[in-house]
Structures are given as structure tokens and as C-alpha cells.
VOMI-980101 format. One record per residue (C-alpha): residue number from 1; x, y, z; residue in three letters. Coordinates in pm, 1 decimal. Each point is the difference from the previous one (the first is absolute). Example, Ala and Ser with C-alpha at 12.3 -4.5 7.8 and 13.67 -1.06 7.14 Angstrom:
<sites>
pos=1, east=1230.0, north=-450.0, up=780.0, code=ALA
pos=2, east=137.0, north=344.0, up=-66.0, code=SER
</sites>
This chain:
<sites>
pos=1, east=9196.8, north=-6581.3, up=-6882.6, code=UNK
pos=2, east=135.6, north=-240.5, up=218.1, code=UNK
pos=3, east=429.0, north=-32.3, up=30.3, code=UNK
pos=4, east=170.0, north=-205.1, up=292.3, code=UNK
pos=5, east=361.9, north=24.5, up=9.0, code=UNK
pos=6, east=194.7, north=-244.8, up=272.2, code=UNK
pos=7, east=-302.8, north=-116.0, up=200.4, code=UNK
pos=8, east=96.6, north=-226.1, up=301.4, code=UNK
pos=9, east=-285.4, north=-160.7, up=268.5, code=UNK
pos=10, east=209.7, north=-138.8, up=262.0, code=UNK
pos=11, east=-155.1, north=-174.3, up=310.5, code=UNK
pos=12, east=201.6, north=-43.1, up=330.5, code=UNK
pos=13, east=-118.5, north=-309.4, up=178.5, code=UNK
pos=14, east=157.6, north=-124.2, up=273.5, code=UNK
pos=15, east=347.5, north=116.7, up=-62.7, code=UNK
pos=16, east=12.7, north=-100.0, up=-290.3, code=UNK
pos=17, east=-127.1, north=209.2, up=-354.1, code=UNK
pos=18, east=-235.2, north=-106.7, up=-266.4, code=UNK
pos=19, east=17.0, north=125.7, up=-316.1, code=UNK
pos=20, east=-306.3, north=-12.4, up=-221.9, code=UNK
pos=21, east=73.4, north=273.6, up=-284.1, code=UNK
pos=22, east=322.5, north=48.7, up=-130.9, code=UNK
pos=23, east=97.4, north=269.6, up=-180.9, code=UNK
pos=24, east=-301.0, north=68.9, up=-228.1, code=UNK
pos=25, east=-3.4, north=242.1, up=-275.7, code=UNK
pos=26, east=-311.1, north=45.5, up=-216.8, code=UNK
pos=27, east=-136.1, north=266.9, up=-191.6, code=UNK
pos=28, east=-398.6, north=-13.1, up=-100.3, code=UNK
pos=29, east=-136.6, north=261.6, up=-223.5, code=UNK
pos=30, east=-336.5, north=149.2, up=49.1, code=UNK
pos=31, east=-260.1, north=-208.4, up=-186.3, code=UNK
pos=32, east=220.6, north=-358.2, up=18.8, code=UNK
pos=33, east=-144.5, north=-322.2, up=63.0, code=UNK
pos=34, east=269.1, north=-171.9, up=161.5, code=UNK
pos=35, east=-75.7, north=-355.9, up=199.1, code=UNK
pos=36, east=257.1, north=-144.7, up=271.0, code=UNK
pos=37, east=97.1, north=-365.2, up=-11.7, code=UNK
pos=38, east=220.6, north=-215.8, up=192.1, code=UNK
pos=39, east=-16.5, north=-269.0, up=290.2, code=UNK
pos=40, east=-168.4, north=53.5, up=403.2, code=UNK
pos=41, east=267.3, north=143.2, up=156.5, code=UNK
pos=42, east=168.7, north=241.2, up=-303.0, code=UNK
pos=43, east=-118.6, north=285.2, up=129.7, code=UNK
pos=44, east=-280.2, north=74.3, up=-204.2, code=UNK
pos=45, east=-249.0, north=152.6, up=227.7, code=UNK
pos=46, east=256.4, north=142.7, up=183.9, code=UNK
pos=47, east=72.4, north=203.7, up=-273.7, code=UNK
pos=48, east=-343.5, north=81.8, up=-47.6, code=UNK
pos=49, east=-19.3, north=107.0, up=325.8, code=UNK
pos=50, east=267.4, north=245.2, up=-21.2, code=UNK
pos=51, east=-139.2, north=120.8, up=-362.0, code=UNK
pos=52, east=-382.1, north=46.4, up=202.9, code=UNK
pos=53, east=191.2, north=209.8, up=325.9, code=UNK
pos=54, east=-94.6, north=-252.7, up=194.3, code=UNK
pos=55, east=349.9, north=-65.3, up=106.1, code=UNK
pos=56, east=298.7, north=150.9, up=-21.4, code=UNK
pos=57, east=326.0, north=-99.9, up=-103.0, code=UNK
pos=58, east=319.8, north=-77.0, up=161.7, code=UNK
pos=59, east=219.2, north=177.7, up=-253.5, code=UNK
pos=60, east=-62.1, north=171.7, up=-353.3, code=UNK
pos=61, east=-176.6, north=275.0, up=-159.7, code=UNK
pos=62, east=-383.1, north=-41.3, up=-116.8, code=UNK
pos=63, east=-146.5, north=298.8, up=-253.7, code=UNK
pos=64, east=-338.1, north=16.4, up=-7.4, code=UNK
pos=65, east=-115.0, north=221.1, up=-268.2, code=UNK
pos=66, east=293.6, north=224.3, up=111.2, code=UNK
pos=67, east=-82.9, north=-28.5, up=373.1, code=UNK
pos=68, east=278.8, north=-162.4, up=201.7, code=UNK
pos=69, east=-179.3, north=-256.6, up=199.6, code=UNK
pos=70, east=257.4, north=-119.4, up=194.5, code=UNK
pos=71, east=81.2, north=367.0, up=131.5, code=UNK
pos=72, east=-382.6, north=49.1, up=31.0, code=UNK
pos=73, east=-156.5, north=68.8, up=378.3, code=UNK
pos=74, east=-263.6, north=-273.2, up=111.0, code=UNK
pos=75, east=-269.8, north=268.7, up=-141.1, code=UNK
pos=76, east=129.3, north=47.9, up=-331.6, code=UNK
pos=77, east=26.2, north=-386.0, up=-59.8, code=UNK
pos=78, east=-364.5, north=-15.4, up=144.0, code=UNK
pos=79, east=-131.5, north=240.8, up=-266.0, code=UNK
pos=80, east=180.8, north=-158.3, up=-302.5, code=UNK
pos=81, east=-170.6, north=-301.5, up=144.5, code=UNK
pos=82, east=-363.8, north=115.3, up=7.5, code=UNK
pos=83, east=-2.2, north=226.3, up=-271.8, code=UNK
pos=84, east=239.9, north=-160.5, up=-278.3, code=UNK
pos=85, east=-11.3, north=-380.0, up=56.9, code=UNK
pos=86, east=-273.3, north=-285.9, up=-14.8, code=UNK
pos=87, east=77.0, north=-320.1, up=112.3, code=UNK
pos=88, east=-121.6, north=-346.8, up=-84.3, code=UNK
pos=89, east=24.6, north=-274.0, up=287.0, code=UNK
pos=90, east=-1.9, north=-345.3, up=-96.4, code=UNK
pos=91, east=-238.0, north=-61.4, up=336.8, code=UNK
pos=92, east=-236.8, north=296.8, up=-147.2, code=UNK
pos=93, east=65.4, north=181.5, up=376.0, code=UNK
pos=94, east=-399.0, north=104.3, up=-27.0, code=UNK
pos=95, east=-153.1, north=113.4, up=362.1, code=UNK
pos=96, east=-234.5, north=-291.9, up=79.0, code=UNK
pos=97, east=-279.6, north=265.6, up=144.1, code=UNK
pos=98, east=-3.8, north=263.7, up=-277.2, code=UNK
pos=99, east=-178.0, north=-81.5, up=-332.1, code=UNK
pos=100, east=136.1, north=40.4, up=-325.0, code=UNK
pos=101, east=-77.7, north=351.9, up=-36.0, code=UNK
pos=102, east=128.8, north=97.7, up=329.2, code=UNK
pos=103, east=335.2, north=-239.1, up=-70.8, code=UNK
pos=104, east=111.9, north=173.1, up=-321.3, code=UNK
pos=105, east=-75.8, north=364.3, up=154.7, code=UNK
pos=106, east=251.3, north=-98.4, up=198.7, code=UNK
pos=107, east=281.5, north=219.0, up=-105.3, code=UNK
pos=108, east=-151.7, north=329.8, up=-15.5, code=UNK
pos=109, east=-0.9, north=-43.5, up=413.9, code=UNK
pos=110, east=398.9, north=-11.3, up=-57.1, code=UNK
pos=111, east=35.6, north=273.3, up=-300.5, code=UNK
pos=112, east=14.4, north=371.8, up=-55.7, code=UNK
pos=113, east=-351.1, north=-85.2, up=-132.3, code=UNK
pos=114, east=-319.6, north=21.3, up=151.9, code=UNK
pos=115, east=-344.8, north=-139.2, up=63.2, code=UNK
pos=116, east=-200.3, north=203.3, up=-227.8, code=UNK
pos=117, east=-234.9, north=-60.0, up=-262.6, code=UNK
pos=118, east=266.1, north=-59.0, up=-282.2, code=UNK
pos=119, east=208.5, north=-194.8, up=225.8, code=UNK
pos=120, east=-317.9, north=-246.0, up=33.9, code=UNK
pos=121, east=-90.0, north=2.7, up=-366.0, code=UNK
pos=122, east=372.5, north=-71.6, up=-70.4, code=UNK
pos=123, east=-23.4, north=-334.2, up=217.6, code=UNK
pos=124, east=-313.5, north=-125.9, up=-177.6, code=UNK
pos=125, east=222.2, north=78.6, up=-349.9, code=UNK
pos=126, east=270.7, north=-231.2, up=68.3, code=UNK
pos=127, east=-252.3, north=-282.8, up=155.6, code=UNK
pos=128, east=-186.8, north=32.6, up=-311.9, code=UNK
pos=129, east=369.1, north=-43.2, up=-202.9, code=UNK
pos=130, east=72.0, north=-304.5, up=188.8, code=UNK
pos=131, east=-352.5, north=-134.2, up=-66.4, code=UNK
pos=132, east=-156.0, north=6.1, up=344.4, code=UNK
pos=133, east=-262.1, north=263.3, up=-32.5, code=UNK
pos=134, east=-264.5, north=-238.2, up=122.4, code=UNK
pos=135, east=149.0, north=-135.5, up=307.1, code=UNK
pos=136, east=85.2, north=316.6, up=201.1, code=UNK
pos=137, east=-219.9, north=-61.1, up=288.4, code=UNK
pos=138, east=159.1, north=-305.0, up=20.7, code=UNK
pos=139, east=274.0, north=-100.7, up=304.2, code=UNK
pos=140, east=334.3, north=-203.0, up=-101.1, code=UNK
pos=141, east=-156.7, north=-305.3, up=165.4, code=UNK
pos=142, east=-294.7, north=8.1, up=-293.0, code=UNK
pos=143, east=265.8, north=44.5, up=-258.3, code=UNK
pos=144, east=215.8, north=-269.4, up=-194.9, code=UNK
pos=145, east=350.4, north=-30.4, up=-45.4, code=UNK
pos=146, east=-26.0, north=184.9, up=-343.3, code=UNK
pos=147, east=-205.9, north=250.4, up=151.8, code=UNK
pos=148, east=224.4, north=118.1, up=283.9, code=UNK
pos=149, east=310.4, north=-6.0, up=-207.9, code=UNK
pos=150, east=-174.2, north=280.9, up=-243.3, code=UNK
pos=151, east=-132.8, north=172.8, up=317.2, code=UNK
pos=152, east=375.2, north=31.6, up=117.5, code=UNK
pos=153, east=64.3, north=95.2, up=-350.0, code=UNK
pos=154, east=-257.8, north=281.7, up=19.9, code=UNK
pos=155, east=123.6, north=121.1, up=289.6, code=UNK
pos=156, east=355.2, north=15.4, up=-83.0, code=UNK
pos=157, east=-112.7, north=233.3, up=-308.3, code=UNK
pos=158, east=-241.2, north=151.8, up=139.2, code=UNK
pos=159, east=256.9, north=324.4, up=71.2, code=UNK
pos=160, east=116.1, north=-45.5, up=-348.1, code=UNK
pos=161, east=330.6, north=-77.5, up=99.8, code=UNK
pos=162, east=344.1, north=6.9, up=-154.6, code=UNK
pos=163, east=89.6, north=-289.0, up=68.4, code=UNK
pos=164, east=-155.7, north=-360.4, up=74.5, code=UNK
pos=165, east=148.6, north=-228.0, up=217.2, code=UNK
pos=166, east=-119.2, north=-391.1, up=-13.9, code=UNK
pos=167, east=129.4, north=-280.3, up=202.0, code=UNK
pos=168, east=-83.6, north=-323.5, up=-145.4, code=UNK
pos=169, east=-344.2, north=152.9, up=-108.0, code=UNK
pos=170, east=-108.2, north=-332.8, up=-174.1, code=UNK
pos=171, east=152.0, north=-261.9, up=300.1, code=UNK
pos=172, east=-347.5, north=-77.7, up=121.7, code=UNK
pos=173, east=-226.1, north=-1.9, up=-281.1, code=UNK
pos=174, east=-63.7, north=-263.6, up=-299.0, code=UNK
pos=175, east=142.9, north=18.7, up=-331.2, code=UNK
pos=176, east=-267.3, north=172.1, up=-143.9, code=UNK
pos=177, east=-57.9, north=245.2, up=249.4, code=UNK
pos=178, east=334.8, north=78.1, up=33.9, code=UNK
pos=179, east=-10.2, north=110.9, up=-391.6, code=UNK
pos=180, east=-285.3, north=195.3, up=69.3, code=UNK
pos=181, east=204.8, north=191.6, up=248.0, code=UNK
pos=182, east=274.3, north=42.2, up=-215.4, code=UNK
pos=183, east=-207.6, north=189.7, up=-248.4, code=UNK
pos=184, east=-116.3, north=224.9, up=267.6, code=UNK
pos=185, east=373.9, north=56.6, up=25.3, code=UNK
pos=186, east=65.9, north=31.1, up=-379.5, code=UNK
pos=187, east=-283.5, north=266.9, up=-18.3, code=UNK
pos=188, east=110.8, north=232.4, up=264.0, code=UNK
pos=189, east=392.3, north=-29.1, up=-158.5, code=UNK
pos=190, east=-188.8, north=113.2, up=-322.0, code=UNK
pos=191, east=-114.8, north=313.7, up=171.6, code=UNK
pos=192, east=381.4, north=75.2, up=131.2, code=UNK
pos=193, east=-12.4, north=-107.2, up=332.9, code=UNK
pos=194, east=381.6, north=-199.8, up=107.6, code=UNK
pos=195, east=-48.9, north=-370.7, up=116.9, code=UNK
pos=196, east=249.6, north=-186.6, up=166.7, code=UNK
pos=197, east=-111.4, north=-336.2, up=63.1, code=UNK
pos=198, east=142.1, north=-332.2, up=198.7, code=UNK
pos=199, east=-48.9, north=-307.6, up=-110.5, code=UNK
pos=200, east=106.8, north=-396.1, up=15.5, code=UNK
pos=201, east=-199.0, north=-51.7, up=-322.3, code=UNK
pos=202, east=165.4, north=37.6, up=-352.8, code=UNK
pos=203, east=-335.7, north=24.5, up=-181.5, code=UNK
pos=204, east=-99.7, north=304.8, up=254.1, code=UNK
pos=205, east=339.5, north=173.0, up=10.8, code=UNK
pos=206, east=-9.0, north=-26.2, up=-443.5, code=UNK
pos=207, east=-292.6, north=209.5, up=13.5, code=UNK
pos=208, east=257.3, north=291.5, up=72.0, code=UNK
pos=209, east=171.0, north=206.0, up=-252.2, code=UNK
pos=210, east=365.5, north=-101.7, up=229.3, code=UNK
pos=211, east=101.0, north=-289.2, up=266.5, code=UNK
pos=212, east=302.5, north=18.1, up=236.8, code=UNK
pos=213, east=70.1, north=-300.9, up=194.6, code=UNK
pos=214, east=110.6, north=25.2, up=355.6, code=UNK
pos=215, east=240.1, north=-268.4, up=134.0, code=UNK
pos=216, east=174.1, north=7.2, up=369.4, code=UNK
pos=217, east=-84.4, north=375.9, up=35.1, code=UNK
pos=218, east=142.7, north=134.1, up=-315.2, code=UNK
pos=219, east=-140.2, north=63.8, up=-369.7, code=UNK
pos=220, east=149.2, north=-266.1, up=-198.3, code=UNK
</sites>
């Protein structure tokens, strides 16, 4: 589903260039759980960041389930983005004023979908997945750390996406809620959906089916 061939992400600063990817090839098939280990400063969520068009790369060729992203117009990446990929924050990224509901309907403001009835009973679906059916009323302020995570879960599935995207999705939760989350993650793999997660911590990252470690901008 996913092949990068050559990828570069070059910053110029001040005269003087900054490389923080470095020739990366990777190929992920559709349904993989792959996690992404290394050091701050290997690249890591740069690469996610290219692999979730939310930047673009210096150099190299990214396939997207056949689309060339890196040829793609600003609108094209924007609908691979809203329609095709969820993503998973490590800060949750929830909008203080909306309520849970209102949070993971999110996407279908940003999708070929729409606001109808089955777009609405498809949101209260994946809230009752992640375990949050009772707390939909409720704001990100009356939620715990556990409880946002899933609710950024939820809303990155909510489209059923192709692919998942987390950054560090356990960084700022406890042990045990962080395994809580995993299984969240483990049960939507199970259903097909691609996760690609980012990680510092070994136990997290062996819940995958494959690691690659990241070192100085390259896959070592």
C-alpha cells in the first residue's frame, strides 16, 4: 500500500542545509502493523509526516495505494488525507469547546462524507468501540488521560481509514492505560486497517507485527 523510494527532507537554514531523512526506502503492505523506533532527532515523525501528507519531501517518490503523492496537487493530498488516513497525536489534539461527540465527528467536516443520519450513527459506533459510549456529552476538560487518547482514537477511525498514523500514542499515559490503548490498536489491525506507529518504548513498539529503527535520518 504504502512504497517510498529515495525520500530526502532537507531544510535550508541560514545558508546552511539540514538534513533530517536520508534516503528512505520502505515498503508497507496493506494490513501491516509496523512501529518506528529510534532516538529524538532520527527522523521519526518526520517521516510520519511525510507518510500522513502533511509534508512533503525534498526528493523521492511516495506511492500511496498507487497514487503518486509527491506529484499530487495540494487537493489531491488533502483528500487522501481526510478520506484515507486517521491519525493519532500523542497530545490527543481534541478542540477544548466541542464535546466528545462533536470531537470525533470531526472528520466528516473534512471528507467526501456527509452529515447525515448514518454519518451520526457511524460516530456513536466507533465511541462505543473505544468504550466511551457514556461520556459523549462530555468536553476534553471532563475527560482523563485514557479517555482522550481513545477519543483521538475514535476519531482517527471514525472514516474507517486505510491507514492509522500514531505518534507516540502512549507518551502521556500510565502503563496500564497505555496497554489499554494498545488493544484498541490491536483490534482495529484485526479488522484490516494499516498502523504505523512511533514510539521510544520497546514494550509499545513489540506490540507490532514489524519494527524499523531510525538513526541520523536513515533506516538502519
Amino acid at each position: 500500500m504504502i512504497k517510498l523510494s529515495g525520500i530526502v527532507k532537507e531544510y535550508h537554514i541560514a545558508g546552511d542545509v539540514l538534513s533530517v531523512l536520508k534516503e528512505i526506502d520502505l515498503f508497507v503492505g496493506e494490513g501491516d502493523f509496523l512501529s518506528i523506533m529510534g532516538p529524538s532527532g532520527s527522523g521519526k515523525s518526520s517521516l510520519l509526516h511525510i507518510l500522513g501528507c502533511l509534508d512533503h519531501p525534498t526528493r523521492g517518490t511516495y506511492l500511496f495505494d498507487g497514487v503518486d503523492v509527491c506529484q499530487a496537487s495540494d487537493e489531491e493530498r488533502s483528500h487522501l488525507r481526510a478520506n484515507h488516513i486517521g491519525f493519532v497525536f500523542q497530545t490527543f489534539n481534541l478542540i477544548p469547546s466541542l464535546n466528545l461527540f462533536e470531537n470525533v465527528e470531526l472528520p466528516f467536516l473534512y471528507a467526501d462524507g456527509d452529515n447525515s443520519r448514518s454519518a451520526k450513527e457511524r460516530v456513536m459506533e466507533v465511541i462505543e468501540q473505544v468504550g466511551l459510549g457514556a461520556r459523549t456529552k462530555h468536553k476534553p476538560s471532563e475527560l482523563s488521560g485514557g479517555e482522550m487518547q481513545r477519543t483521538a482514537i475514535a476519531r482517527a477511525a471514525v472514516m474507517n481509514p486505510k491507514l492509522i498514523l500514531a505518534d507516540e500514542p502512549t507518551g502521556n499515559l500510565d502503563s496500564e492505560t497505555g496497554k489499554g490503548i494498545l488493544e484498541l490498536f490491536n483490534e482495529f489491525h484485526s479488522r484490516g486497517t494499516t498502523i504505523i506507529m512511533v514510539t521510544h518504548d520497546r514494550e509499545v513498539a513489540s506490540r507490532a507485527e514489524a519494527r524499523i529503527i531510525m538513526r541520523d535520518g536513515k533506516i538502519v
